[in-house]
N, C-alpha and C positions, 0 to 999 in steps of 0.2 A: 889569465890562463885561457887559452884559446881550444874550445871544445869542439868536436866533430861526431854527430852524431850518424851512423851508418845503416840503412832499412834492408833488405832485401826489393820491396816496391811496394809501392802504397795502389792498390788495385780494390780492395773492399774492407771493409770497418771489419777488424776481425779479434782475436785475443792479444795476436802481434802488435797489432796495430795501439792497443789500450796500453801496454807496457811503452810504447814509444811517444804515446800522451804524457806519461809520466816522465817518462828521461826530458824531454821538451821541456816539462814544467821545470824542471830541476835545475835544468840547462838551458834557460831561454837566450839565452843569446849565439846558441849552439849554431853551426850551418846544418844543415841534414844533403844528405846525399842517397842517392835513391835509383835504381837499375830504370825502372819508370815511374811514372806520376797520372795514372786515371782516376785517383779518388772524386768519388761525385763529390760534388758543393757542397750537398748536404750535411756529408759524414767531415767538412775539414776544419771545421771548428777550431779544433785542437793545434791545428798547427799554425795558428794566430798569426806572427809576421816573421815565420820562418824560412830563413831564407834557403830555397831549395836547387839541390844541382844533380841532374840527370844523365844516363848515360847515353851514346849514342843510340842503344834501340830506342830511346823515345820516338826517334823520325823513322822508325819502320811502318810501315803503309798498314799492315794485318797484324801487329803485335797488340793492340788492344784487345782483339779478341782472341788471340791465338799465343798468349804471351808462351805459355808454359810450351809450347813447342820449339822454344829458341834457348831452351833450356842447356843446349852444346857451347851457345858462344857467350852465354852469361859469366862464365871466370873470366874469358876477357875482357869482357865489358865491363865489370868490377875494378881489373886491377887497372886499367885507365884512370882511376881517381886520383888526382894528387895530395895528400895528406902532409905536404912539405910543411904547412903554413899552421900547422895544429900541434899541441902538446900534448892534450888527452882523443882519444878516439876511442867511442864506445859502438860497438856494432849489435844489431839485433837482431840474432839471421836463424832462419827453419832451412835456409839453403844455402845460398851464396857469400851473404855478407861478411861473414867471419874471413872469409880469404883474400880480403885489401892488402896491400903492400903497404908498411909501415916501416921506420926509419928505427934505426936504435936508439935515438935520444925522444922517440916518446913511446907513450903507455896506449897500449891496445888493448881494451876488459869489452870481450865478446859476452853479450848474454845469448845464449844458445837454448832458442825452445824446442830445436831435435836435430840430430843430423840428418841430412837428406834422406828422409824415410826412404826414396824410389829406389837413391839406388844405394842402400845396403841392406838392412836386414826386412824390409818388405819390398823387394823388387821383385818378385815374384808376382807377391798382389798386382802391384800398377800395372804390371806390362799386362794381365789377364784381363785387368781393367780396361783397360786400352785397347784391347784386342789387340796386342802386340804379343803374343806368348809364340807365335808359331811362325814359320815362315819366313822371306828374304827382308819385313821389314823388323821380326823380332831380331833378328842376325844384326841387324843395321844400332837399332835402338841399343840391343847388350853391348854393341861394341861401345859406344858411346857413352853408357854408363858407367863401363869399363875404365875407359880413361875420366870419368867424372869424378870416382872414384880415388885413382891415382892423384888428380887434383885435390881432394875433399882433403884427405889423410896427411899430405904436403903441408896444406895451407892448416893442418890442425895446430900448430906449433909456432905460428905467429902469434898470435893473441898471448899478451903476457898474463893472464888471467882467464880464466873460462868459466862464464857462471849456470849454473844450468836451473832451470826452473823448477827441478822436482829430483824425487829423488830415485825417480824411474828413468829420469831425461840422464843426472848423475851416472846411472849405472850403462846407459847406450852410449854415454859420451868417451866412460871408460874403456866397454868392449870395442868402438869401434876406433877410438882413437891413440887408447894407452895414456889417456889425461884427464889427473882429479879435478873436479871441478867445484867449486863451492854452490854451493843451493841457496838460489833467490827464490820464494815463489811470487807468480804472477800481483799483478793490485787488481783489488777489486774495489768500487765503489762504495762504500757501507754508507755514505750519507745522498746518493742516489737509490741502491736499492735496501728499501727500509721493511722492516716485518710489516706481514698485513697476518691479522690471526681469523679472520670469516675467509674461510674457502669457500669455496663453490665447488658444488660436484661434477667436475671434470680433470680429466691429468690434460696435460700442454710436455710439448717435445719442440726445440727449437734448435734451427743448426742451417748452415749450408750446407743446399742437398746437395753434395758427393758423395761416393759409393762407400767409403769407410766409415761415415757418418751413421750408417745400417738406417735411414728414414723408412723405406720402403716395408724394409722387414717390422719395425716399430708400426707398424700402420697397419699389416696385416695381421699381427698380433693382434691388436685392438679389433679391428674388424671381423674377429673372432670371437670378439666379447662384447654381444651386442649389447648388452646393460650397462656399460663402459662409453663414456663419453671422452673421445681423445682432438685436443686441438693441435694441429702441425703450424709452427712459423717456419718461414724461411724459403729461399728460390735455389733451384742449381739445374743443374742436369737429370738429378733423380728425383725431379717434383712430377711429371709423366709418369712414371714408376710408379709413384709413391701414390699418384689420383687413380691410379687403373687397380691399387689394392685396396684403397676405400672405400668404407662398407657406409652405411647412412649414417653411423653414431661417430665417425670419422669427418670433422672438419678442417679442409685446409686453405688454408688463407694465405698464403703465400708471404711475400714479402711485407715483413712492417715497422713502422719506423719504433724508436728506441723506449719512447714511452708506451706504445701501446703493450710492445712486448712485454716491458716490465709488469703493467697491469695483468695482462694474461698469467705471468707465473708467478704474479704475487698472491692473486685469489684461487691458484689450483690446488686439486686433492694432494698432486704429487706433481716434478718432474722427472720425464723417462728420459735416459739418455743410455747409448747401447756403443757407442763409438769407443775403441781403445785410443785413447787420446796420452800424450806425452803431458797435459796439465788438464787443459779441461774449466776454463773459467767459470761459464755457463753452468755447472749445477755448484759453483759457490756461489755463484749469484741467486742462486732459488734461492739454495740456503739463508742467505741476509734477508730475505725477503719472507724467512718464516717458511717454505715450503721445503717438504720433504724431497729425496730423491732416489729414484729406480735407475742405478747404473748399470753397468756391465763391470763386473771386478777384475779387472786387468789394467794396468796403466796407472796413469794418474787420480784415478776413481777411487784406489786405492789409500791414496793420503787426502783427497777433501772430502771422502764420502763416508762416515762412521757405521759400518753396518750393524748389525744385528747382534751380534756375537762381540760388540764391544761397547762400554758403557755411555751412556749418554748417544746413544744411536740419532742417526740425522738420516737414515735411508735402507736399503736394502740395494745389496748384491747380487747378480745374477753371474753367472760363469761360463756361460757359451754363448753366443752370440746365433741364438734362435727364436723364433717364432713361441716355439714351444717353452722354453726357459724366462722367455718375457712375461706371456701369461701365468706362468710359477710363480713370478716375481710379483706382478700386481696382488694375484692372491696373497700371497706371505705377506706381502703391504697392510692387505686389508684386514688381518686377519691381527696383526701386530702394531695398527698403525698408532695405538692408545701408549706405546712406548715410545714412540720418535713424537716429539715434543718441537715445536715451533719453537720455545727458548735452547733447543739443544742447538736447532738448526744453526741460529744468529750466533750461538754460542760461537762454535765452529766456525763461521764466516769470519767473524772477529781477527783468527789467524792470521786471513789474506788480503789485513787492511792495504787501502793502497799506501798510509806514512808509514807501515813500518817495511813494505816497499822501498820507498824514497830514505827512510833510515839507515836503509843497508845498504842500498848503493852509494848514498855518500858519505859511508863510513869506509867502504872499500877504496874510494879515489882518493878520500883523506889519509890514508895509509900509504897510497902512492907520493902525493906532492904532500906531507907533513908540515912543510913550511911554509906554506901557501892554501892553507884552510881558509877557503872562500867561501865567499854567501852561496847557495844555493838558490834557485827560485823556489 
């Protein structure tokens, strides 16, 4: 059986990116195909002797730095792939990838970790983000989401399968596309990140700074509570933000590599995380690692983070996305922290092992080719 595994673009080590570690491992003999290819050196471990095919923006001069503004002629650039030569094609798209051109003699299973957040139900947010909300180039930018849109909804209906990573992505897949989808959750590593039970008194927040990520606002909450010791990982665009709101009990370290981070949120009081995320790897990774977590209750926070109000608590919820509500939260933390239990944490993690990940998805393809239950890697 001849597999085709499909990315959106491999640009920085991310949650996407970890689910497509695993389809590789499952499928190592798989091609992968990819809009572009800047992954540093560092992060590509994972894609061992994969053989990889790129689309024509790879030779654009300013797409490395500027990918997400070529964001119009990405459906084209997609459906240039040819998929003649494959029987299974598994796509893994937050944007693009789901809308490949694919044949009726083979099987398309889209894992879909959200449909294009920008432009349907938070394009409002980006373009304000953007500084696109007002003026001849918001005119330009709607138009073009406009028919992005039109694309997105079209191309929902290829994929003979739709899996969606949660049960919040579930419910976005159905409002915006009219399509059930079945729920995979993400893999996380349980025999990388391993309980540590001596904290150190400090909380750690780790994320790419983008503006939905809320780092900034996390930072100035903390620099609000000088007795609060808060570590920031992570680099983006809202790391300047996020230095000009910290206070002296506010450390930020910027980018760092995979181990250190682990150590960082394996020995903290807590992790905060304030982002409404569609999954949200990152506080089930505290969680295996034995540390509690300060969400924002909306999104995917919602199914990996066990609050207060239900048994075997792994964290505490917060419900607006403020300053003010953060600081509530760490209190309530503190105040409650002798019920959320390091063994409820790992408990919980357990969930989002990565095998039973790889369980489900090739129980899914075994259900497509029955006759042809092949080894997996």
């Amino acid at each position: 059986m001849k597999v085709a595994i499909v990315h959106d673009w491999l640009y920085v080590m991310g949650g996407a990116e970890k689910v497509l570690a695993e389809l590789i491992q499952l499928f190592p003999h798989a091609d992968l195909f990819t809009l572009i290819d800047f992954l540093p050196l560092s992060d590509r471990g994972f894609l061992k002797n994969t053989k990889i095919h790129t689309s024509f923006l790879q030779k654009v001069p300013t797409i490395r730095k500027r990918h997400r503004q070529f964001i119009g002629i990405m459906p084209l650039a997609i459906e240039q792939f040819d998929f003649s030569a494959f029987d299974l094609v598994i796509s893994s798209s937050s944007s693009i990838a789901k809308g490949i051109i694919t044949g009726p003699r083979q099987i398309h299973i889209s894992y879909v970790h959200s449909p294009m957040r920008y432009a349907w139900d938070q394009q409002a947010a980006y373009l304000k983000e953007a500084r696109m909300h007002w003026g001849l180039k918001s005119a330009v930018a709607r138009t073009m989401l406009h028919y992005l849109r039109l694309w997105d909804f079209r191309t929902a209906h290829g994929p003979d399968l739709m899996i969606a990573n949660s049960a919040f992505v579930a419910r976005r897949i159905k409002k915006t596309y009219g399509v059930d989808a079945t729920i995979v959750n993400p893999p996380v590593d349980l025999q990388y990140f391993q309980p540590v039970t001596e904290k150190q008194d400090y909380y750690v927040t780790a994320s790419r700074m983008v503006p939905y990520k809320k780092i900034p606002m996390i930072v100035e909450a903390f620099s609000k509570m000088p007795d609060k010791r808060l570590i920031v990982i992570g680099d983006g665009p809202d790391i300047d933000k996020a230095r000009r709101a910290a206070g002296p009990n506010v450390e930020i370290l910027g980018y760092q590599d995979n181990d250190a981070l682990r150590t960082k949120i394996a020995h903290a009081r807590a992790f905060v995380f304030a982002a409404e995320e569609d999954f949200g790897i990152i506080p089930v990774e505290a969680q295996a690692c034995g540390t509690p977590v300060i969400a924002f209750g909306k999104g995917g926070s919602l199914e990996t983070v066990r609050g207060l109000d239900q048994s075997a608590p792994t964290g505490v919820h917060f419900h607006e996305q403020s300053t003010e509500a953060i600081i509530e939260a760490v209190k309530l933390f503190e105040e409650k922290r002798h019920e959320i239990t390091a063994e409820n944490c790992v408990s919980n993690a357990q969930k989002f092992s990565a095998q039973k990940f790889r369980d489900s998805i090739k129980d899914i393809v075994d259900n497509y080719f029955p006759e042809r239950r092949v080894h997996h890697g």
